[in-house]
Steps between C-alpha positions, in 0.01 A plus 500: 500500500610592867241590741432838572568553138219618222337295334329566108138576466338351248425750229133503430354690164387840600168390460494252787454531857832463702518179690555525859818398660492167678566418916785667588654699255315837400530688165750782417430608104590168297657361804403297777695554871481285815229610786681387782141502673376272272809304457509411834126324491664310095708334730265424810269366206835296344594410871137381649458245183889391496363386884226320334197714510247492247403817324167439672666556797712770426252679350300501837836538733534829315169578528518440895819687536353826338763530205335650221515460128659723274129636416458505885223206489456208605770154384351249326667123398495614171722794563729273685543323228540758254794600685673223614517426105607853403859426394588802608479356849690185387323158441214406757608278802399137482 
């Protein structure tokens, strides 16, 4: 799908809570659509490890910098992760 194109939202059963959107991308009905905002600290993430920083690192470079999450807290190495293996980000950098 080209950038800057939406995306499908999962459906979820009417009974369930909706899911929020991941990094970069926010949620528009059953669609999701690029945050350029966000988008922009996807690809520091994607860029910092493709340098060879651990998530460890990155995690704490972010924290440093000020760059909030999408929740506005704190990063952790675990949310690194998370989204360097979102495919919707493309595969994570060795």
């Amino acid at each position: 799908m080209p950038s800057g194109q939406p995306r499908p939202w999962p459906i979820r059963r009417p009974t369930e809570k909706p899911t929020a959107p991941p990094p970069g991308f926010d949620r528009d009905g059953n669609f999701l659509v690029e945050n350029e905002v966000e988008q922009a600290t996807v690809r520091m993430i994607l860029d910092m490890k493709r340098a060879g920083a651990s998530i460890n690192e990155i995690a704490r470079r972010l924290n440093r910098d000020g760059i909030p999450t999408k929740k506005g807290g704190k990063w952790y190495a675990s949310t690194v992760s998370n989204i360097l293996r979102n495919s919707l980000h493309g595969k994570e950098a060795a």
